[in-house]
N, C-alpha and C positions, 0 to 999 in steps of 0.2 A: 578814629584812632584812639583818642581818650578812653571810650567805653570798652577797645578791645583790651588796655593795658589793665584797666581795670576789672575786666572780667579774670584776665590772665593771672593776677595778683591774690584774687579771691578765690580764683581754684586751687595756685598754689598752697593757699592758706588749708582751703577744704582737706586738700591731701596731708597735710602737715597734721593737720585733726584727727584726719583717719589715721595715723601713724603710732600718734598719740593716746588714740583709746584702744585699738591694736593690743601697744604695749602692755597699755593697763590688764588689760583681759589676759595676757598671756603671763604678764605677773602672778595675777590672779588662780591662773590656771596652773605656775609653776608651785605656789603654796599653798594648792592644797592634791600638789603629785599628782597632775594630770596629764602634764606636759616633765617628760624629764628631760632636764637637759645635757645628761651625758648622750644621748644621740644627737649626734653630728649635723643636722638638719637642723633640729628644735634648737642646737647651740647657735650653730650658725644665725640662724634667725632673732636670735635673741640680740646676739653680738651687735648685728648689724640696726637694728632698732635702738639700743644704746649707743650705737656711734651717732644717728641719727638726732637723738633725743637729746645725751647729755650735755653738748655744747649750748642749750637753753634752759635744761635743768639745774646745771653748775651753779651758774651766778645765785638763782633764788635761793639754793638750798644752805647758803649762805647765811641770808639771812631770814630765813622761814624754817625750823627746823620740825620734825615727825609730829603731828598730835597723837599721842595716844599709839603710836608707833603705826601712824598711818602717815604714810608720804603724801601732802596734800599740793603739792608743784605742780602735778599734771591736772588738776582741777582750778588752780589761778592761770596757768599758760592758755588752758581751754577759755577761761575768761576772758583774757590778754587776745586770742584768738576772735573770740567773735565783736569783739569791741574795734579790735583792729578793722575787721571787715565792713564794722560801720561805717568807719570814719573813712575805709575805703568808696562807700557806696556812698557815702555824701559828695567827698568831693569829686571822684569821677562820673557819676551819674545822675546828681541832681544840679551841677554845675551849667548856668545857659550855655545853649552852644552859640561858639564866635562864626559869627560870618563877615565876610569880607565884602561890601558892595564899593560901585564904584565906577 
């Protein structure tokens, strides 16, 4: 049961990842006009990746602000990400399992 919560957590996280460099790309692809986003798709999709993203972008950008007018929030969250996923993978997966005898 332990191991399935913990797997469940760590995919969450994966997909949150994928979501996150997604954006970046599609940022990326908005400045330099590859992607426009007066069509309604490419807005839509945007929109919806920023609902997604910016309730964990907000808080950092706080107190992190642009280097060099690069927004570097999605490269600490990416960090914050796979750290989290350690700390996932220690304690639900290297943790002894409990048995009951008796």
């Amino acid at each position: 049961m332990m191991h399935a919560i913990g797997q469940l957590l760590i995919t969450l996280l994966n997909i949150y990842l994928f979501i996150i460099i997604a954006g970046v790309v599609i940022s990326w692809l908005i400045a330099f006009d590859v992607i426009n986003t007066r069509n309604p798709q490419a807005g839509n999709l945007v929109r919806l990746i920023e609902r997604i993203t910016q309730p964990v972008y907000a808080p950092l950008r706080k107190f992190i602000p642009p280097i060099g007018g690069i927004d570097i929030t999605p490269i600490i969250i990416i960090f914050g990400i796979y750290l989290l996923q350690s700390v996932i993978a220690s304690i639900f997966f290297s943790a002894p399992a409990i048995t009951i005898t008796g």
